[in-house]
N, C-alpha and C positions, 0 to 999 in steps of 0.2 A: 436436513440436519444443519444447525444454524449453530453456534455458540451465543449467541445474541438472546438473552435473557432480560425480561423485564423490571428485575430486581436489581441489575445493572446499572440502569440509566435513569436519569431525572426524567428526563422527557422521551419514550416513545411511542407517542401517538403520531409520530410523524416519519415511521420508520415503515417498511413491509418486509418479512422475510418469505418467499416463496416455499411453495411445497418441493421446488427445487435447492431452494435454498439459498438462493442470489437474496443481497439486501438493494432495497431499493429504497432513497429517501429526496425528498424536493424540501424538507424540514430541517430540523434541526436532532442528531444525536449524541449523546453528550454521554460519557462513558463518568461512572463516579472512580474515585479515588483507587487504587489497588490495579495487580496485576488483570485486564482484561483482554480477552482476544474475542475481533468483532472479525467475522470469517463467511464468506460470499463464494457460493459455489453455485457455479452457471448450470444451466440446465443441458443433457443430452446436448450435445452439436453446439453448442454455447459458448464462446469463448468470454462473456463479461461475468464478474464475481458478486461486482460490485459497482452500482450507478447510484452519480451520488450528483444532487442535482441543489443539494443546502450545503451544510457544513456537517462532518462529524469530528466530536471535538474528546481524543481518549481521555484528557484531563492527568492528573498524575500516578504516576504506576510505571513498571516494566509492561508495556503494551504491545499489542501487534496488530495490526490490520492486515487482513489475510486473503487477496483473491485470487490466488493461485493454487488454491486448498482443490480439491477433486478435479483435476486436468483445467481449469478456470487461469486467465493471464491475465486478465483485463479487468481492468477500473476506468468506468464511462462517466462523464457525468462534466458540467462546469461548475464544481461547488469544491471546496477547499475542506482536506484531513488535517485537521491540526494536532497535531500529537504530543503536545506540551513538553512538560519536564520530565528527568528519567531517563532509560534506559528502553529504546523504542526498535521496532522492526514494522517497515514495511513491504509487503510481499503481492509484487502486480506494477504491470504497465499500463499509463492511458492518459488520459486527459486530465485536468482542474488542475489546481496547487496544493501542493503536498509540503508542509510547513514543523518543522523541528523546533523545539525549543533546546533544553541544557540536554547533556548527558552521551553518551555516545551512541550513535543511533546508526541504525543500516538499511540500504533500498534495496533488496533481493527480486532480481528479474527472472523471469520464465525465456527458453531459448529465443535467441533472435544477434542480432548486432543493435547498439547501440551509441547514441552520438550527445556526449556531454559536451556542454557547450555556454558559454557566459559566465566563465568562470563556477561553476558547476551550478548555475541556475535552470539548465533546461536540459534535458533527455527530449531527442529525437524530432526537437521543435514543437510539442507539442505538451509535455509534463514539465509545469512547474515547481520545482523544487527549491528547497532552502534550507541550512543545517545541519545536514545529513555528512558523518562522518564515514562510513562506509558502504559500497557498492557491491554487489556480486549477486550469487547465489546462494542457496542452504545448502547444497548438494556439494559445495566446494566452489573453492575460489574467493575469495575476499579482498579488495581493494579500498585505498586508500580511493576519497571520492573529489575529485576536479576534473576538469577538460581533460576529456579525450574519448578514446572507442572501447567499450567492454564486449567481446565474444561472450555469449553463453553456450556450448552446445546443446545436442539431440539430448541429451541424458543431464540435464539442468545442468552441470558444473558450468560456472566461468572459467573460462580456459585460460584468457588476454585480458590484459585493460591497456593501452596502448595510449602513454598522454600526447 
């Protein structure tokens, strides 16, 4: 089950959504104008949603990129989510750069501790970030986003954000 629809995007012949329903792309996705949600759910025992090994680019809209949807945490990949103008949510931890344009926008983590860092350019040493006005969870918890440690617990809420 994918939200990822063909009638969506300008280009994808450079996407794959699994019969599990992880997206996987080394191309290019390019989400067209309006509110879209591009959502990656890992397989059985799976913790990645989402490997992203190009760019996906949501373009303009209230958007969400989603890989934390069916118990999934994870976004793999060294390719860059540009989430343009608007009002945006991102949901998942991992790798590549994660890139904000206008609008007020949020990074919703799946449990764990967390370490902002570079003046809120890095999560955990290894997520590139930029833009991005708020941090937390969906489950609760919401934080203002700069340097410091965000708690999530067992049952998604952000408990902490601790500059």
């Amino acid at each position: 089950m994918s939200s990822l629809t063909q009638d969506l995007f300008t280009n994808y012949s450079s996407w794959v959504v699994s019969l599990d329903g992880w997206v996987l792309t080394s191309g290019i996705i390019k989400a067209m104008a309006g509110n879209d949600f591009i959502t990656g759910i890992g397989a059985a025992g799976d913790e990645v949603g989402i490997d992203n090994g190009g760019t996906i680019d949501t373009g303009a809209g209230n958007d969400t990129v989603d890989a934390l949807f069916g118990g999934s945490v994870m976004l793999i990949g060294i390719g860059t989510i540009d989430l343009g103008i608007d009002n945006y949510t991102l949901k998942g931890f991992g790798q590549g750069t994660f890139i904000d344009g206008n609008g007020t926008d949020k990074i919703l983590l799946g449990a764990g501790t967390y370490t902002i860092t570079g003046g809120g350019a890095l999560i955990n040493q290894i997520m590139g970030v930029s833009g991005f006005e708020f941090i937390g969870r969906a489950n609760g918890g919401l934080f203002a986003f700069g340097d410091g440690t965000l708690t999530v617990d067992g049952s998604g809420v952000a408990t902490t954000f601790v500059a």
